[in-house]
C-alpha positions in Angstrom: 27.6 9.9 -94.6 29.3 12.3 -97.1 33.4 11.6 -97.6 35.4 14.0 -96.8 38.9 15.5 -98.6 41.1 14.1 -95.8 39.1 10.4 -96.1 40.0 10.5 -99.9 43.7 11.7 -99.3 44.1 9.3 -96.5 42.8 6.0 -98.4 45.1 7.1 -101.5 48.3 7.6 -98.9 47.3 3.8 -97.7 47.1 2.7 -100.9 43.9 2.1 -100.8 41.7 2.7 -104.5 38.2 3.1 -105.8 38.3 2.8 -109.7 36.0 5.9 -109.9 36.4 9.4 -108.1 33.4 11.4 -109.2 34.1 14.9 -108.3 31.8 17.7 -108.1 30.3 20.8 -107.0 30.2 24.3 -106.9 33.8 24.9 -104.9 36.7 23.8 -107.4 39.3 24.0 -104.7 39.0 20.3 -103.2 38.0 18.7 -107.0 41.6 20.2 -108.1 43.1 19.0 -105.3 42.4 16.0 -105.1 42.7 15.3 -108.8 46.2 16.8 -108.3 47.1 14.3 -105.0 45.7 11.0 -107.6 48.1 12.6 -110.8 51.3 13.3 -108.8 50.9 10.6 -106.4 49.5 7.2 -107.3 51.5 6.1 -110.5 55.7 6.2 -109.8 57.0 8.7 -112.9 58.6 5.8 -115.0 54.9 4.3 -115.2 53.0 7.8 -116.0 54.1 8.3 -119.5 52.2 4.5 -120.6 49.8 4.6 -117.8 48.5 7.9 -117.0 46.6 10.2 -119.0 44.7 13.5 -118.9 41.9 14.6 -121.5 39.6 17.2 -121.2 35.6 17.1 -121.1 35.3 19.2 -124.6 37.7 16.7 -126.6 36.2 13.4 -125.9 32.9 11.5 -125.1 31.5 9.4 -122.3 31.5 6.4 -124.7 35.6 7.4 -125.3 36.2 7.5 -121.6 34.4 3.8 -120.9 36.9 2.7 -123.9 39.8 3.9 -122.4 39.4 3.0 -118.5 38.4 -0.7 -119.8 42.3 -1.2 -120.8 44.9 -2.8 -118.8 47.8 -1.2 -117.8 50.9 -1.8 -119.3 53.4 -3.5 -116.7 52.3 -2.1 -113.9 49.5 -2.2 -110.9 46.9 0.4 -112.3 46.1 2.8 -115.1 45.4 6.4 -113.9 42.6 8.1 -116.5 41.8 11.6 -115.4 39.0 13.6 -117.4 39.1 17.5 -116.4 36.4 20.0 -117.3 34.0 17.1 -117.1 31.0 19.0 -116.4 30.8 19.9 -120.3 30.4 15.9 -121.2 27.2 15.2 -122.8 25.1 12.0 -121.4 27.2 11.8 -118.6 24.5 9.7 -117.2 26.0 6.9 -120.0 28.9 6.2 -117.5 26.6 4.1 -115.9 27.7 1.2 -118.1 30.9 1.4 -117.0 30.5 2.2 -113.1 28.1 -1.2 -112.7 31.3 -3.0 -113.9 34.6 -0.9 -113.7 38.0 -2.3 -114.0 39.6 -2.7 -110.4 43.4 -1.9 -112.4 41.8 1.1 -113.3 41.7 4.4 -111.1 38.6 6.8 -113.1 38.7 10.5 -112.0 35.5 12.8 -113.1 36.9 16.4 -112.5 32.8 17.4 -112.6 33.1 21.5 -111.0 30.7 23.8 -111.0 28.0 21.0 -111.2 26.7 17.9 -109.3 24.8 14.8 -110.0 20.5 14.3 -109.6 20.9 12.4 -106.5 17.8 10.7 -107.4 19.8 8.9 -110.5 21.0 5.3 -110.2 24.7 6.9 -111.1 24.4 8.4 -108.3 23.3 5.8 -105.8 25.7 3.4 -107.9 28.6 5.3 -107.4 28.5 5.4 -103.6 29.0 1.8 -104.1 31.3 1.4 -106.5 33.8 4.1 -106.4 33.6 7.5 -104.7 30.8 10.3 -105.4 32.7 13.7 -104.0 30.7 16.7 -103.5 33.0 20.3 -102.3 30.4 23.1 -101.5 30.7 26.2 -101.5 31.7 28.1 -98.3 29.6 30.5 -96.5 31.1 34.0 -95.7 31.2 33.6 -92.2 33.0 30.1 -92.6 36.1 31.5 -93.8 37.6 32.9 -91.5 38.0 29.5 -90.0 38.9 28.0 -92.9 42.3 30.2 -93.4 43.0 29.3 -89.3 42.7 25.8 -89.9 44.8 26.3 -93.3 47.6 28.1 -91.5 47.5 25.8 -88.4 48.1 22.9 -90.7 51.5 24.3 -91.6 52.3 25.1 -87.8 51.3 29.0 -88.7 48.7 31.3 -86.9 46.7 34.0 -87.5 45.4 37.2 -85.9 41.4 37.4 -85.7 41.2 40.6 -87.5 43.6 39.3 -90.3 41.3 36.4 -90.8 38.5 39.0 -91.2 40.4 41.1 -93.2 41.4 38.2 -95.7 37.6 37.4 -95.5 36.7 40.9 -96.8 39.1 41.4 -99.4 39.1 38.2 -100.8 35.1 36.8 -100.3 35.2 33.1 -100.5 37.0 31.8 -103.6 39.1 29.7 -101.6 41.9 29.3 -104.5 42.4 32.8 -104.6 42.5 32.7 -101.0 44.6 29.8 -101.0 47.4 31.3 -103.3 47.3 34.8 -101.4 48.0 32.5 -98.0 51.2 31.1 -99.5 52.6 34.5 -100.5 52.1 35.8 -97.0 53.6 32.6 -95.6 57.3 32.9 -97.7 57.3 36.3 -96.0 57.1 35.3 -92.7 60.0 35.5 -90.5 61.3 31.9 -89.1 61.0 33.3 -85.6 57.8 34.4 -85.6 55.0 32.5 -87.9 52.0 34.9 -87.5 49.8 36.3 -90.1 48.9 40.1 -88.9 47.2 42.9 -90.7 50.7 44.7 -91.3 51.6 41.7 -92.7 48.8 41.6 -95.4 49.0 45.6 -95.7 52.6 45.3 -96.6 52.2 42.3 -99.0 49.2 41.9 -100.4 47.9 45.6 -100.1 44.7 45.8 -97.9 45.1 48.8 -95.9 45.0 47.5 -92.3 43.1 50.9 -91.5 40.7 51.5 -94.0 38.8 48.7 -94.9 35.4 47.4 -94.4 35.6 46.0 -91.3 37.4 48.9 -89.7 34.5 50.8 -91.1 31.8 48.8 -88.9 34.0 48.6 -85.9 34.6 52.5 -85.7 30.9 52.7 -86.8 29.8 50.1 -84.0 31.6 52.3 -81.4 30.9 55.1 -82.7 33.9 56.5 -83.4 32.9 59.9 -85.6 36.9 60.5 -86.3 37.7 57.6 -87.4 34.4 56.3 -89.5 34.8 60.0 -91.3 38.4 58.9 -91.8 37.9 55.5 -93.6 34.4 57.3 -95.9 36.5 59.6 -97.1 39.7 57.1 -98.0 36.8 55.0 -99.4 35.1 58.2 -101.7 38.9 59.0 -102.8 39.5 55.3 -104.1 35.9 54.3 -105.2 37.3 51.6 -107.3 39.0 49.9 -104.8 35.9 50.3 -102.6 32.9 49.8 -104.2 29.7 51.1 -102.0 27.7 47.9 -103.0 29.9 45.7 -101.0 30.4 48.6 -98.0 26.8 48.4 -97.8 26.3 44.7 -97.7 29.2 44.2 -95.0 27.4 47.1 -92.6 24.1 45.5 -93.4 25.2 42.1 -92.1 27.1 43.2 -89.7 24.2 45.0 -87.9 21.6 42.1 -88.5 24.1 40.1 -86.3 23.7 43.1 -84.0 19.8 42.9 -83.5 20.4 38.8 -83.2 22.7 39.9 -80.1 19.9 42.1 -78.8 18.0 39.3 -78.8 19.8 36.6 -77.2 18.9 35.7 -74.1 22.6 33.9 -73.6 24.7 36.8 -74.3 28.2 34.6 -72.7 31.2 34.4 -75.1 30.9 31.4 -76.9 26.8 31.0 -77.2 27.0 34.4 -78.6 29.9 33.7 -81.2 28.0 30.1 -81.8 24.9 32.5 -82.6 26.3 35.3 -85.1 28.5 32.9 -86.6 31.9 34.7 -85.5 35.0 34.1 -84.0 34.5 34.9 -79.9 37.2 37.2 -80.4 35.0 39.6 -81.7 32.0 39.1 -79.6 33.1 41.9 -77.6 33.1 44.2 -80.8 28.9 43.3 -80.7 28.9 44.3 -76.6 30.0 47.3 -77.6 27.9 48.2 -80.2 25.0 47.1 -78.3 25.5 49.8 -76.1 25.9 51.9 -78.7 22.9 51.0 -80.7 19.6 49.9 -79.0 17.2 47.9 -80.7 15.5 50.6 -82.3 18.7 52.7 -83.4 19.7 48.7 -84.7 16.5 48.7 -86.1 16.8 52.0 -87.9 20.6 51.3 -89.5 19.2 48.4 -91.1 16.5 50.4 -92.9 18.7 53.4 -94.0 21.0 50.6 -94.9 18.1 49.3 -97.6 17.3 52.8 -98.7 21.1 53.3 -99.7 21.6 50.3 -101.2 18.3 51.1 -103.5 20.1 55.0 -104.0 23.5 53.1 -104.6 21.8 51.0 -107.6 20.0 54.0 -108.8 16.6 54.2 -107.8 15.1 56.9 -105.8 18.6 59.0 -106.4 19.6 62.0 -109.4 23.3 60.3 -110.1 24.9 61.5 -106.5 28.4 60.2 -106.5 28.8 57.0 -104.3 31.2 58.4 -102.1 28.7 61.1 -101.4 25.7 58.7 -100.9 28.4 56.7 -98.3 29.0 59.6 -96.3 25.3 60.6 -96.2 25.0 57.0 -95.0 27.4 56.7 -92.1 26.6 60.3 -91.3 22.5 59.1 -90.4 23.8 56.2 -89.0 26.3 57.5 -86.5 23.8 60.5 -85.5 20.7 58.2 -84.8 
């Protein structure tokens, strides 16, 4: 079974080492925090200065790093040696030598991002073994809402649904960037009341809690002509802001989870969220559109939804402006 963050952060709380963290993946959120957690946490200051040290991937070697890590510490329990920007080493598969026989005094980090390790190696298999082999994924789109509940809940904070999406739209799913936009909302929270809304992330991080993406689909799923003309026309007048490309991908998944509703023969709250991936706050959101949109209206938004998207890139179109290719879009979809 794969460790997990909170395994690794527990054991180093308990005091509990593995001479080598191997760190890697495409998500860089976890790998810097737990290289953080080993820096600040594991040596007392008075010992970091003769004990601890940092180098980075494009000033040293794999033969340097074995060097290093095979020295005692001076008057004290452990050494901490933490290599970042790893993932440019060359022969990293050379660390071998030192993994079959690492020094216990010793605590190893590989800050490895971006990349991970041919499980078929015997590094690999060693590692699992002898020290720790860490691997942070990427998150999916549809995971991250849940991922910025379960961040706020661990500092006793909650979140409205649609502020989750609304993060999720803005800010995709670099989960630093999503990270550091959290904090700045929470030290403008009021004491008495610890909920992140949408006027909360309109007023300080400046997503308009009206015209967004998701608005657009939800005014768009119940057909709401006033308001969908509302948010194109915000969105042709501020292009930049709102690029087409990613209008057009949000509507297109949006009503591919539709048609996936049509088709459920379980349509009850949480076998319906479980199915489009969703929170089952906004299952009803997908009732609604249902109505709205039979199969073959679903069926049809999908494929003026490709046809745009080709016009958006370029092909099939004479240069119309992309607000104007939006409007066209929502216009057909609204009126099938």
């Amino acid at each position: 079974m794969d460790i997990t963050y909170e395994e690794i952060i527990s054991d180093i709380r308990k005091r509990i080492f593995k001479p080598v963290y191997f760190l890697a993946g495409e998500e860089p959120y976890y790998i810097d925090l737990i290289t953080d957690y080993i820096e600040q946490n594991v040596l007392p200051e008075s010992e970091r200065s003769f004990n601890q040290m940092v180098i980075y991937g494009e000033d040293t070697t794999v033969s340097n790093i074995i060097e290093i890590s095979r020295k005692y510490p001076m008057m004290a329990s452990h050494q901490v040696i933490i290599v970042k920007e790893a993932q440019v080493l060359k022969k990293i598969d050379d660390l071998l030598i030192y993994v079959e026989k690492p020094l216990l005094s010793t605590l190893l980090v590989i800050n490895y991002k971006y990349k991970t390790l041919d499980k078929r190696t015997k590094l690999f298999k060693l590692l699992g073994n002898q020290g720790v082999y860490f691997e942070s994924n990427r998150l999916r789109d549809y995971q991250i809402p849940g991922w910025i509940d379960r961040f706020l809940m661990s500092q006793g904070i909650k979140s409205d649904p649609r502020a989750s999406a609304m993060l999720t739209e803005f800010l995709g799913n670099d989960l630093h960037k999503i990270a550091n936009e959290l904090n700045k909302l929470i030290i403008t929270l009021p004491k008495n009341k610890p909920v992140i809304t949408t006027g909360l992330i309109e007023k300080n991080i400046g997503i308009s809690k009206d015209y967004n993406n998701f608005e657009l689909q939800k005014a768009i799923g119940e057909r709401n002509i006033l308001k969908a003309n509302m948010i194109v026309q915000y969105f042709a007048a501020n292009p930049k802001d709102n690029p087409i490309t990613l209008t057009i991908a949000s509507l297109s998944s949006y009503f591919s989870k539709l048609l996936t509703y049509h088709y459920l023969t379980d349509k009850s709250k949480n076998n319906a969220a479980a199915a489009l991936k969703i929170n089952p706050f906004f299952v009803r959101d997908y009732e609604t559109a249902a109505t709205k949109y039979n199969v073959t209206r679903t069926l049809q938004a999908i494929s003026l939804l490709r046809i745009f998207d080709m016009k958006s890139k370029g092909f099939g179109d004479m240069g119309s402006e992309p607000g104007d290719l939006l409007k066209e879009l929502v216009y057909k979809i609204l009126h099938l």
